[in-house]
ZADO-1210 file (C-alpha; in nm, 4 decimals, padded with zeros to 6 digits):
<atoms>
<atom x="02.6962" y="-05.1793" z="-01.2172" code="UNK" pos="1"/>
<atom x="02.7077" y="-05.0605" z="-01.6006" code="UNK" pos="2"/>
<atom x="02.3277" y="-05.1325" z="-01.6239" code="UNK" pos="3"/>
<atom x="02.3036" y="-04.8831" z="-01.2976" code="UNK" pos="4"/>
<atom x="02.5212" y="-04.6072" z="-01.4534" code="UNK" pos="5"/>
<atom x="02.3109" y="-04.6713" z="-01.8291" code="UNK" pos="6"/>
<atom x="01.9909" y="-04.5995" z="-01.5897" code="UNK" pos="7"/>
<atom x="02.1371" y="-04.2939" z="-01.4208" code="UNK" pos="8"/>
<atom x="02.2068" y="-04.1428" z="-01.7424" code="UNK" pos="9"/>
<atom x="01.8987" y="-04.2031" z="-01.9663" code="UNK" pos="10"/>
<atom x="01.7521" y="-04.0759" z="-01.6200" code="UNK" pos="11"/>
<atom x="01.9387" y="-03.7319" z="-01.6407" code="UNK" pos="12"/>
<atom x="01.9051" y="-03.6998" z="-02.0220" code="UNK" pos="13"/>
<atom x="01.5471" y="-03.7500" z="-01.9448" code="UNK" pos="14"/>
<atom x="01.5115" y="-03.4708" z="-01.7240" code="UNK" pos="15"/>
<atom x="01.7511" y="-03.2446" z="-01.9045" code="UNK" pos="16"/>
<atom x="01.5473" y="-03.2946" z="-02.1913" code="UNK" pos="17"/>
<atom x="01.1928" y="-03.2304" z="-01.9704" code="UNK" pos="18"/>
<atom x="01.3721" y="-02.8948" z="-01.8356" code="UNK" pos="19"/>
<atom x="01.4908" y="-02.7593" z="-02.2316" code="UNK" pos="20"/>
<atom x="01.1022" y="-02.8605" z="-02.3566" code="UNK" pos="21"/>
<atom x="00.9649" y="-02.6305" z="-02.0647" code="UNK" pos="22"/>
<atom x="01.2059" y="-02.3472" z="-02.1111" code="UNK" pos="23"/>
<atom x="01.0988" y="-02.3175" z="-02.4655" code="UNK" pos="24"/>
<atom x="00.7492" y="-02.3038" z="-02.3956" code="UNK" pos="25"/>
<atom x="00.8399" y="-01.9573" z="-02.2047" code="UNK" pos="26"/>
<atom x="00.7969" y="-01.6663" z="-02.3400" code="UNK" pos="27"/>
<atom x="01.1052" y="-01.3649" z="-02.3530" code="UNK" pos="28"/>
<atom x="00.9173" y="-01.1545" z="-02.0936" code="UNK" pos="29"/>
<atom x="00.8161" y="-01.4088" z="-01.8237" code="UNK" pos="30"/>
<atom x="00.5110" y="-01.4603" z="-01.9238" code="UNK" pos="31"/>
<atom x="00.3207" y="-01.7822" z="-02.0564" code="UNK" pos="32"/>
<atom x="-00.0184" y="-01.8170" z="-02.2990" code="UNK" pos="33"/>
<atom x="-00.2838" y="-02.0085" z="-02.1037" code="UNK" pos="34"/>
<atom x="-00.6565" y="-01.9745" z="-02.0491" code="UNK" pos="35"/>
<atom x="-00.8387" y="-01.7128" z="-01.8248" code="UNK" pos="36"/>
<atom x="-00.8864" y="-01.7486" z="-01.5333" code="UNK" pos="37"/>
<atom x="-00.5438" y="-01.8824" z="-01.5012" code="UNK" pos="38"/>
<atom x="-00.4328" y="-01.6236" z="-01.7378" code="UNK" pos="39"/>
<atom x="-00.0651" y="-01.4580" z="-01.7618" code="UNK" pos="40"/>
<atom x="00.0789" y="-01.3649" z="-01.4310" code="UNK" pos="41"/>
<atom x="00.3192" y="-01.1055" z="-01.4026" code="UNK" pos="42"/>
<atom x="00.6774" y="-01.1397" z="-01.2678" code="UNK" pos="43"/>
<atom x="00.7557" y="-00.7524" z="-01.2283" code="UNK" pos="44"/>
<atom x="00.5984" y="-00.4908" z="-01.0332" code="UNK" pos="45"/>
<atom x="00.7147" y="-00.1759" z="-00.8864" code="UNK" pos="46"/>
<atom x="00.5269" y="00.0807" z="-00.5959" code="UNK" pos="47"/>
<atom x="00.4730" y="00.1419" z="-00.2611" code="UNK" pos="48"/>
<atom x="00.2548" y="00.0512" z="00.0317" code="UNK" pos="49"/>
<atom x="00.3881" y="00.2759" z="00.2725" code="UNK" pos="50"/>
<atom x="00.1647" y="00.5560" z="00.2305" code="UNK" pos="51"/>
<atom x="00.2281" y="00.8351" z="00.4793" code="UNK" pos="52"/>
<atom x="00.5167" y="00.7786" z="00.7229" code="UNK" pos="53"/>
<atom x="00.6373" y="00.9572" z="01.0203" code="UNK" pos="54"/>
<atom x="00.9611" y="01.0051" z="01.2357" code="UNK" pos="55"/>
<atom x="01.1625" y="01.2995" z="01.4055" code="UNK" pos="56"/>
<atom x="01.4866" y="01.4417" z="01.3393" code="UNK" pos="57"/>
<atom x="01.7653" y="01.3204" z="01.5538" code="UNK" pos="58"/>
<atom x="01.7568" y="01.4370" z="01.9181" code="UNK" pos="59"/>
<atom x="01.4457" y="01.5798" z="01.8729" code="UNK" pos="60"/>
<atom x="01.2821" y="01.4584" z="02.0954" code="UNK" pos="61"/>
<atom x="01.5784" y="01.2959" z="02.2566" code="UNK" pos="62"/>
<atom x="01.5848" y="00.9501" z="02.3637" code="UNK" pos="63"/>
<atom x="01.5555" y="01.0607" z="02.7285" code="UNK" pos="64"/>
<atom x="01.4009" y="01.3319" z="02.8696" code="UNK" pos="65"/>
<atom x="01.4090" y="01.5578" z="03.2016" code="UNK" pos="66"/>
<atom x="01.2045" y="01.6549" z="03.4385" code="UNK" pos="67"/>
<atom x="01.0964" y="02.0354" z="03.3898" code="UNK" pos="68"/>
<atom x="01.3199" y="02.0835" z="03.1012" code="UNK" pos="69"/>
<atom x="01.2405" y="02.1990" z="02.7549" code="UNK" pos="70"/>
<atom x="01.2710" y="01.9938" z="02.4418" code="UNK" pos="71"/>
<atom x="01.1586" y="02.0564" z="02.0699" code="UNK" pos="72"/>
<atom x="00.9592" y="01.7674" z="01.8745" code="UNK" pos="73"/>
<atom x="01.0419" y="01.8432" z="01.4886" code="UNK" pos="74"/>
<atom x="00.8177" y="01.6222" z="01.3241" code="UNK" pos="75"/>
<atom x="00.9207" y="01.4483" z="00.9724" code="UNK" pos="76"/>
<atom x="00.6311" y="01.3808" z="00.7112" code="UNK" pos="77"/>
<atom x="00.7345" y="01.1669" z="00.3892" code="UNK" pos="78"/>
<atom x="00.4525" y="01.0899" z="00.1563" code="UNK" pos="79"/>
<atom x="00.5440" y="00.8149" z="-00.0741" code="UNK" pos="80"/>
<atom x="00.2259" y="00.8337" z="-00.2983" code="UNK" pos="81"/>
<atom x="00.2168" y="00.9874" z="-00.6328" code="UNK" pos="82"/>
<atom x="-00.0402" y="01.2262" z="-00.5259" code="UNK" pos="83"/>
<atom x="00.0012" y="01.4820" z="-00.2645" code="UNK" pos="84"/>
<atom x="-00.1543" y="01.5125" z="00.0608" code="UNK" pos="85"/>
<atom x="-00.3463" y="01.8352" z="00.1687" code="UNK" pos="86"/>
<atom x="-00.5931" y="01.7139" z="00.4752" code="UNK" pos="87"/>
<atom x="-00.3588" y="01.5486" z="00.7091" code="UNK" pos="88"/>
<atom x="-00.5184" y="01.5085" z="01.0385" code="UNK" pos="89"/>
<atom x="-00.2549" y="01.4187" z="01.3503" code="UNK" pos="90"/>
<atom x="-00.3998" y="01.3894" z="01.7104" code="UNK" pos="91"/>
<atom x="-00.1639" y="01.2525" z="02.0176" code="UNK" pos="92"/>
<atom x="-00.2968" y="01.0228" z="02.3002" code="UNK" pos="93"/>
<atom x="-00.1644" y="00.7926" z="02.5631" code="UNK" pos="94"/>
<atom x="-00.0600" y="01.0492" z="02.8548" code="UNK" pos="95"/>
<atom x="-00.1536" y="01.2445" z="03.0962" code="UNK" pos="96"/>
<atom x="-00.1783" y="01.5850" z="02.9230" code="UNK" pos="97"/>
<atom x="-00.1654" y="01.7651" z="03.2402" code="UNK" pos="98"/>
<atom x="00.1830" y="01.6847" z="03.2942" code="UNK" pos="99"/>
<atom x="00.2874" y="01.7846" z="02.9290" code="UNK" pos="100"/>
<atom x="00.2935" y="02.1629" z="02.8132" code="UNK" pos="101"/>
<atom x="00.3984" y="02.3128" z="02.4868" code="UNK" pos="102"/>
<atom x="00.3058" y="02.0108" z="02.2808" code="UNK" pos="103"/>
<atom x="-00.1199" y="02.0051" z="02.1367" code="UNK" pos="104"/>
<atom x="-00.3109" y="01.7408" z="02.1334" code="UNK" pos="105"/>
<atom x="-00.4216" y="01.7238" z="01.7905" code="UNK" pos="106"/>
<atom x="-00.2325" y="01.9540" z="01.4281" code="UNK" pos="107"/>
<atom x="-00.2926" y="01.9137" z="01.0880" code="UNK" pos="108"/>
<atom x="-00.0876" y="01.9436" z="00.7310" code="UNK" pos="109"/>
<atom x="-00.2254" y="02.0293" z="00.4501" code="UNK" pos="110"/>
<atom x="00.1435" y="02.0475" z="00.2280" code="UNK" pos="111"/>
<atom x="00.2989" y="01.7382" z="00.1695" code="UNK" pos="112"/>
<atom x="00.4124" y="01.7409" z="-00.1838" code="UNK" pos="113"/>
<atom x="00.4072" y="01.3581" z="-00.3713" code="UNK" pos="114"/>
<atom x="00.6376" y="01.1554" z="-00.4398" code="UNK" pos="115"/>
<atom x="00.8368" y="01.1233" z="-00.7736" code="UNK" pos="116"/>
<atom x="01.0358" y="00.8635" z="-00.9688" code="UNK" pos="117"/>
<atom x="01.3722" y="01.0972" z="-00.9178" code="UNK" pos="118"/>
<atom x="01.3467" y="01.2832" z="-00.5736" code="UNK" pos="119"/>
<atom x="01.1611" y="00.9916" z="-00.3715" code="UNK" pos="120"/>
<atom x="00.8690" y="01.0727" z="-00.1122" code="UNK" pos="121"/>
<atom x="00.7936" y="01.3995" z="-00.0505" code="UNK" pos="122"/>
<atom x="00.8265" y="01.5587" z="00.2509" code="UNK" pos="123"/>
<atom x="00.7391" y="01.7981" z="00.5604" code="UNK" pos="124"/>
<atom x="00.9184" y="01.9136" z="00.8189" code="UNK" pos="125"/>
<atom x="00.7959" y="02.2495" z="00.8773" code="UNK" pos="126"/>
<atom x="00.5782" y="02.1356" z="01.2315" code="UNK" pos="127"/>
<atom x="00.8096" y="02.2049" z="01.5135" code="UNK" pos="128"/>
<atom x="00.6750" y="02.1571" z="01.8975" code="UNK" pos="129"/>
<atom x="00.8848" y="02.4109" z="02.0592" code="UNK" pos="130"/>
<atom x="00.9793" y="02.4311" z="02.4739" code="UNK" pos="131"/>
<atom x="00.7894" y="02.0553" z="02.5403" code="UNK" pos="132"/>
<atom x="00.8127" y="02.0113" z="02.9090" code="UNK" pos="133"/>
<atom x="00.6828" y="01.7531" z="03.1501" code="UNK" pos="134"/>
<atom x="00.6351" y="01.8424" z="03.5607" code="UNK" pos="135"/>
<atom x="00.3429" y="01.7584" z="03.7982" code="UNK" pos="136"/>
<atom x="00.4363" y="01.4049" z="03.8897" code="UNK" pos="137"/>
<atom x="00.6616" y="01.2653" z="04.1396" code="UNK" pos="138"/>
<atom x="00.9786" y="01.0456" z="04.0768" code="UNK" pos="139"/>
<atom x="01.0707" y="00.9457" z="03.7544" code="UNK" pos="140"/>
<atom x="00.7771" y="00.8999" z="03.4786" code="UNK" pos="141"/>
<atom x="00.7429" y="00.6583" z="03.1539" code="UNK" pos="142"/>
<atom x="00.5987" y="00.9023" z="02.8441" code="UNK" pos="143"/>
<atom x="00.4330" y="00.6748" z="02.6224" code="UNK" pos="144"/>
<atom x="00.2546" y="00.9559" z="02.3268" code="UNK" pos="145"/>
<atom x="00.0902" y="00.7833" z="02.0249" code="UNK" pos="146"/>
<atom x="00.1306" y="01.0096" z="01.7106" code="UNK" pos="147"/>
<atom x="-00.2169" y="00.8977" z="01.5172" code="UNK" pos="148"/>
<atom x="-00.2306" y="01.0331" z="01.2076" code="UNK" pos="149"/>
<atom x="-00.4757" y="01.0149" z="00.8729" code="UNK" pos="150"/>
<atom x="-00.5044" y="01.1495" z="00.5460" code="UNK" pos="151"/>
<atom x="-00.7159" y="01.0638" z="00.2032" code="UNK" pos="152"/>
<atom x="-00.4549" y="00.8315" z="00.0106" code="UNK" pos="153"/>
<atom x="-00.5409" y="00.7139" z="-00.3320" code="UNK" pos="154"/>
<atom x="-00.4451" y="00.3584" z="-00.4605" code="UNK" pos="155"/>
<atom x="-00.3293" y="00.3829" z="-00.8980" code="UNK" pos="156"/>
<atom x="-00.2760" y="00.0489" z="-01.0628" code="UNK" pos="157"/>
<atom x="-00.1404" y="00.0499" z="-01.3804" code="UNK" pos="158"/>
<atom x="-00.0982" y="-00.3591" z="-01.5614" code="UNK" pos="159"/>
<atom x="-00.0766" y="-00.4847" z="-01.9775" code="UNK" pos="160"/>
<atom x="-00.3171" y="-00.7559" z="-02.0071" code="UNK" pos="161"/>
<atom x="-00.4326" y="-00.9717" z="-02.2563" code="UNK" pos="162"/>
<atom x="-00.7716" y="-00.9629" z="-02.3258" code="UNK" pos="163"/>
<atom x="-00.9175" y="-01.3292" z="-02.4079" code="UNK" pos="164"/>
<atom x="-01.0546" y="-01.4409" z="-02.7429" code="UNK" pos="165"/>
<atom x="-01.3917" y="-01.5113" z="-02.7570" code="UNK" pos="166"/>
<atom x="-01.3108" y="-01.8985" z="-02.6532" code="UNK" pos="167"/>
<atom x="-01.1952" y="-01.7391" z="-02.3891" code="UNK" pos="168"/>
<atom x="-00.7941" y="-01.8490" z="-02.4962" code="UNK" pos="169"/>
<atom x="-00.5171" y="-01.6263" z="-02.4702" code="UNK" pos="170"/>
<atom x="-00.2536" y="-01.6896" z="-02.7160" code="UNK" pos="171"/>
<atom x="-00.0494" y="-01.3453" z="-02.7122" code="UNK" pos="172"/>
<atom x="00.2499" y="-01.2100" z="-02.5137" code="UNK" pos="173"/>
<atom x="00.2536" y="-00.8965" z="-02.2940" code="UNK" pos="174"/>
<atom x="00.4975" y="-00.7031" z="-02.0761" code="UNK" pos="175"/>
<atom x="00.5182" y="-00.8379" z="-01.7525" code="UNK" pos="176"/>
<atom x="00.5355" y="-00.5214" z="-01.5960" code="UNK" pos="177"/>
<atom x="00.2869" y="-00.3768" z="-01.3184" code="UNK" pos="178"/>
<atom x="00.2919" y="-00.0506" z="-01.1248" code="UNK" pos="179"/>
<atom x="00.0798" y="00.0491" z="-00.8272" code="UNK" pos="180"/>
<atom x="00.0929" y="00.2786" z="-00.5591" code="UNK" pos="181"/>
<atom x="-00.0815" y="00.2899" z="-00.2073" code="UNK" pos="182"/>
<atom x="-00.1335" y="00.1363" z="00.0650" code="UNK" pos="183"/>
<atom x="-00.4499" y="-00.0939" z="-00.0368" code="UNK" pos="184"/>
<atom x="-00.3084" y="-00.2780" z="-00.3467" code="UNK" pos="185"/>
<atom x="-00.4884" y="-00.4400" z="-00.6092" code="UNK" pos="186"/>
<atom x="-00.5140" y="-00.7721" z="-00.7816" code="UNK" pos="187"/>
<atom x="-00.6902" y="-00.9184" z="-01.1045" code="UNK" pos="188"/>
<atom x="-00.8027" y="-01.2776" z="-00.9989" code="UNK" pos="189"/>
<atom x="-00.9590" y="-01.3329" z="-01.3532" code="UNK" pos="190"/>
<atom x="-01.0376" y="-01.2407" z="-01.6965" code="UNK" pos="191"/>
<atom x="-01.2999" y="-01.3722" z="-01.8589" code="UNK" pos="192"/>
<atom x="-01.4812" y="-01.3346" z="-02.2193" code="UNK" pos="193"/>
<atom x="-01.8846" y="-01.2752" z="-02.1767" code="UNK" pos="194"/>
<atom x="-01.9796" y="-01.2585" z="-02.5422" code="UNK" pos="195"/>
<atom x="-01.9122" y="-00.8925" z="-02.6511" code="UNK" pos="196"/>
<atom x="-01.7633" y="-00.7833" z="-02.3706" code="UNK" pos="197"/>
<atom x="-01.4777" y="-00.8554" z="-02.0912" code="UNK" pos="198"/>
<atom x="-01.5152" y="-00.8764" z="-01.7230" code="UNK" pos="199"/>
<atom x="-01.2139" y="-00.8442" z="-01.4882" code="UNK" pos="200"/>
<atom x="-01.2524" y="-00.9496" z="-01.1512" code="UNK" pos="201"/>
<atom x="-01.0105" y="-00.7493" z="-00.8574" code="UNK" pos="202"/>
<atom x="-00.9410" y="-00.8091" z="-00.4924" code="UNK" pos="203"/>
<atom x="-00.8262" y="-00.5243" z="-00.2592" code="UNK" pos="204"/>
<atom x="-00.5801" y="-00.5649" z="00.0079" code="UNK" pos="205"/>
<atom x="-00.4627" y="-00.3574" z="00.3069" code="UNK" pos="206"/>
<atom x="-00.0846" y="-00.4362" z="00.2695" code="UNK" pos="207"/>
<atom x="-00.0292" y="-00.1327" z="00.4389" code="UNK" pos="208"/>
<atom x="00.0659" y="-00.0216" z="00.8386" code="UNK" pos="209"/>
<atom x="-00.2405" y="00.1358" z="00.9406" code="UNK" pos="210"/>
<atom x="-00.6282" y="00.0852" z="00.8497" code="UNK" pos="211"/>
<atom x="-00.9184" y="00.2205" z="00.6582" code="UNK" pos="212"/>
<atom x="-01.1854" y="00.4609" z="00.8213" code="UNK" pos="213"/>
<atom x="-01.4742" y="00.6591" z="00.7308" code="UNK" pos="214"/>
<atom x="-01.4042" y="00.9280" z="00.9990" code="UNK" pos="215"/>
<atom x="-01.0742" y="00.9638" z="01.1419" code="UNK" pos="216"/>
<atom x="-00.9818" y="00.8626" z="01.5245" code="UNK" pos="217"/>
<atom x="-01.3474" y="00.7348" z="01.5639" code="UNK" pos="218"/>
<atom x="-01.3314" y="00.4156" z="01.7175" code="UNK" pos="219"/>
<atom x="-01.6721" y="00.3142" z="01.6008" code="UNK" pos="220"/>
<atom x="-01.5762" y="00.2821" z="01.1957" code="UNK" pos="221"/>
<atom x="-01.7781" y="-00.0634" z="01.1010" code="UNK" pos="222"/>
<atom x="-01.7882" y="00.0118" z="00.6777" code="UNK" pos="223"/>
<atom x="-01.5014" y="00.1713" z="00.5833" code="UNK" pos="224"/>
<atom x="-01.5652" y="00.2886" z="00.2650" code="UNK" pos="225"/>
<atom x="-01.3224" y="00.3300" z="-00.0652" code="UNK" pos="226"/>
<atom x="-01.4478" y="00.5361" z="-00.3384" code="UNK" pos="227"/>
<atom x="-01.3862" y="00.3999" z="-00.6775" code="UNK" pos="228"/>
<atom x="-01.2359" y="00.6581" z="-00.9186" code="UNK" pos="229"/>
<atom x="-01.1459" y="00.6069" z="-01.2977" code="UNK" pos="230"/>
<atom x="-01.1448" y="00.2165" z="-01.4446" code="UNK" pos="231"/>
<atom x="-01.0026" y="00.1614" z="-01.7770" code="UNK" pos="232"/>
<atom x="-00.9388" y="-00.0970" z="-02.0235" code="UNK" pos="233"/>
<atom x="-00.7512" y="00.0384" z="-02.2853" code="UNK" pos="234"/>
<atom x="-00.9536" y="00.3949" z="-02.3539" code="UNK" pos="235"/>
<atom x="-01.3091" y="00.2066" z="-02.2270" code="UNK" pos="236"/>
<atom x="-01.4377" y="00.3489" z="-01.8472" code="UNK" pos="237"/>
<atom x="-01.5494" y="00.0056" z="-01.6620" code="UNK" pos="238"/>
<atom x="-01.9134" y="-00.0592" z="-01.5750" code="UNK" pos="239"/>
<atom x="-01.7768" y="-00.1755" z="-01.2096" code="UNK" pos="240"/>
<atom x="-02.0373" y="-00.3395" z="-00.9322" code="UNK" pos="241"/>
<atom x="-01.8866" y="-00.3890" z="-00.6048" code="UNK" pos="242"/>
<atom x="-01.9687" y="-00.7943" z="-00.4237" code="UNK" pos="243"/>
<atom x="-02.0746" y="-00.6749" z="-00.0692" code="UNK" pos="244"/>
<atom x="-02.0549" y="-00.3202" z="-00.1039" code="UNK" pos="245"/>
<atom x="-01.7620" y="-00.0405" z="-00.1291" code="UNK" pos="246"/>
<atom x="-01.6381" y="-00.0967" z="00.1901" code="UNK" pos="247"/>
<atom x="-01.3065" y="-00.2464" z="00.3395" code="UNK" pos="248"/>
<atom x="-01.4203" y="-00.5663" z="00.5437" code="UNK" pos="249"/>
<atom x="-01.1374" y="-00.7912" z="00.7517" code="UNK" pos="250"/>
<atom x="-00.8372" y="-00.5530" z="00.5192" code="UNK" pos="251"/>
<atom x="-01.0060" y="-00.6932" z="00.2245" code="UNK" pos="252"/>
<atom x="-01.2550" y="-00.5768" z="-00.0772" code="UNK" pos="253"/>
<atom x="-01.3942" y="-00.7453" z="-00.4015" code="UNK" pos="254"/>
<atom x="-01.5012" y="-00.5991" z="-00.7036" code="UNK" pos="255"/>
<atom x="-01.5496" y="-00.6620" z="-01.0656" code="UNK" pos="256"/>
<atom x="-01.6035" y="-00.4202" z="-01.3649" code="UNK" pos="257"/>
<atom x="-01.7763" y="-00.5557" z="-01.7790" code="UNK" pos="258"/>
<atom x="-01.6000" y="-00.3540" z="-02.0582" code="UNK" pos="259"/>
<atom x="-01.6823" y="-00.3961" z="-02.4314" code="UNK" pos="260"/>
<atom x="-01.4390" y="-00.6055" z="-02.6754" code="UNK" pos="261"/>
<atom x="-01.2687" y="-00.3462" z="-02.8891" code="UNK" pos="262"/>
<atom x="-01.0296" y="-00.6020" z="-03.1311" code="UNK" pos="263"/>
<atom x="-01.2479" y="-00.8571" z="-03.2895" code="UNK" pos="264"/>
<atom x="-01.2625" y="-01.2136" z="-03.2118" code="UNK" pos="265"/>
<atom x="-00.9161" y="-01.2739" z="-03.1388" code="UNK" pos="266"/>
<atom x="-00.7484" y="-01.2429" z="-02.8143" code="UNK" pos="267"/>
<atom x="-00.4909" y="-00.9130" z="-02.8181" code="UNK" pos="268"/>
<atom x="-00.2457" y="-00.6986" z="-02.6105" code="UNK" pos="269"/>
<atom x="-00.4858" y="-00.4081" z="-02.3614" code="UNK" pos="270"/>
<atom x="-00.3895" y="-00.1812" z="-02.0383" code="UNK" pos="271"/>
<atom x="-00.5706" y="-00.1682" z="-01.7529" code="UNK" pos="272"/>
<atom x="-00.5890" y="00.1166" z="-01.5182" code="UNK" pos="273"/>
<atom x="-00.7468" y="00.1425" z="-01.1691" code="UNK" pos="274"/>
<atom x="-00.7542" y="00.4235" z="-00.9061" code="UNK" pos="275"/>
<atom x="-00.9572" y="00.4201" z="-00.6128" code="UNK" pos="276"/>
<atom x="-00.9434" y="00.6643" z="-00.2862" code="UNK" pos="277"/>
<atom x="-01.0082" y="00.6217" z="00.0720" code="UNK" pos="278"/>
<atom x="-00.9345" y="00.7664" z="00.4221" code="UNK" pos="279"/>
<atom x="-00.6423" y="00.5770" z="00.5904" code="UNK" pos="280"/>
<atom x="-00.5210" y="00.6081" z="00.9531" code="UNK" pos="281"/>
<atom x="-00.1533" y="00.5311" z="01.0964" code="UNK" pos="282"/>
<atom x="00.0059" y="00.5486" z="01.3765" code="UNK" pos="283"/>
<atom x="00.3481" y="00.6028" z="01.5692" code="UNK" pos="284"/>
<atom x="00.4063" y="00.5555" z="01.9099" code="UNK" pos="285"/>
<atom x="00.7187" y="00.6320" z="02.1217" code="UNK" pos="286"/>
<atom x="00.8188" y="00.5906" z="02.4865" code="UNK" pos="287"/>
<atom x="01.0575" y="00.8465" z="02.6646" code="UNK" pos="288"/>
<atom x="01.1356" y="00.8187" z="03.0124" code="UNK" pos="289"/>
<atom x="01.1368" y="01.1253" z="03.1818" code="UNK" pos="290"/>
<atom x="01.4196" y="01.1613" z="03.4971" code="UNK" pos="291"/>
<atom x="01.3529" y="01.3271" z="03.7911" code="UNK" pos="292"/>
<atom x="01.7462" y="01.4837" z="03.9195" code="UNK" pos="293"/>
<atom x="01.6151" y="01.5936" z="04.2517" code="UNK" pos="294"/>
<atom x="01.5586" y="01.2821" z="04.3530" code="UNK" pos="295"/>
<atom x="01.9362" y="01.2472" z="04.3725" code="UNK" pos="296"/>
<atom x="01.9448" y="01.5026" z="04.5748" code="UNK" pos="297"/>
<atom x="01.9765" y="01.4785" z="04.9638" code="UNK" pos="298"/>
</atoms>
């Protein structure tokens, strides 16, 4: 039994000492030194995917409608990009339209301010469907309108980085901190040293609720294209090549972009930058039923 108890604790002394060896290997900020790719990982990050969303105010429409009587639809833009949104497109399907008057088929926005760090998303509530009735059908009747919606949105990435040494060994500590905003986000899968330059390689993702088109409400968008904007490492624009084209295939896209070494041999402390644009759909549906009184009526 001793012998047991001696194993147990040379066991947990073991492992306490294991767990102490590890922790000091860690840096302050999260972050450990390894080799690219690998590389530091960040253990922060901060944006949003949620691009443009849209509801109504309360009771309008109500959560039951009707027959023959009036109704407003006040409709509630928030934009939670940092950029703001002047070419929203919205166009409503999923009825019969001849049983609906005083609500269009298609609007547009072009004033939804951005969001900010202190106010939140911006917003729009200025479109207000006044006098919405539905008649022309017998009984009761189940309105089902889809709200589709889409707008240019613009993904910014903003990460610290360090940039390998020419053995391609990273031996330096940076902020674990990343920012983006939009619904495609970014990733860096690597970072590696080619001689006198640096070449990052990124995935994007649709982490978003709606998808990427090339024209919007066409059912037949096959490349759905994303125009790269402004890459930067440190105050160097990327040469950037895209692997199978700028397009958005299966909510994913890879590219990679060269940049020249700026800080000698060693490995050392850079930003990298990335903002890319595309057209992005959403939708919103809703279902209403619509009560017909005279039926009650004998």
């Amino acid at each position: 039994m001793i012998q047991n108890k001696q194993k147990k604790n040379l066991l947990l002394l073991a492992l306490l000492a294991t767990f102490l060896l590890l922790s000091s290997c860690s840096s302050s900020n999260g972050q450990t030194a390894g080799w690219f790719g690998g590389g530091s990982t960040s253990t922060t990050s901060s944006g949003s995917t949620n691009g443009v969303t849209l509801e109504f105010v309360d009771g309008n429409p109500p959560s039951e409608m009707f027959k023959s009587n009036r109704y407003n639809f006040a409709f509630v833009f928030k934009n939670y990009q940092k950029h703001a949104i002047s070419d929203l497109q919205m166009k409503l399907e999923g009825y019969e339209t001849s049983y609906v008057s005083g609500l269009n088929t298609e609007y547009s926005i072009s004033n939804i301010p951005k969001a900010t760090d202190t106010a939140g998303p911006g917003v729009n509530s200025e479109l207000v469907a006044e006098g919405v009735a539905l008649d022309g059908f017998e009984g009761d009747y189940n309105f089902n309108p889809e709200f589709k919606y889409c707008y240019t949105a613009t993904t910014t990435y903003r990460e610290q980085i360090c940039v390998p040494s020419t053995k391609n060994q990273c031996t330096i500590t940076v902020e674990a901190n990343k920012e983006q905003n939009g619904p495609l986000t970014l990733t860096i899968d690597a970072i590696n040293n080619l001689e006198d330059s640096v070449r990052l390689d990124f995935t994007i993702t649709n982490s978003g609720s709606g998808k990427v088109v090339n024209e919007c409400f066409n059912t037949d968008n096959y490349a759905n294209e994303y125009s790269l904007g402004s890459v930067k490492l440190g105050g160097n624009e990327g040469n950037c090549e895209a692997v199978s084209g700028f397009q958005i295939a299966n909510n994913k896209a890879s590219f990679y972009c060269t940049f020249p070494r700026t800080s000698g041999d060693e490995s050392y402390a850079s930003q990298i930058s990335v903002e890319f644009s595309y057209k992005y759909q959403q939708s919103l549906k809703k279902s209403i039923p619509v009560r017909d009184l005279t039926q009650n009526i004998k």
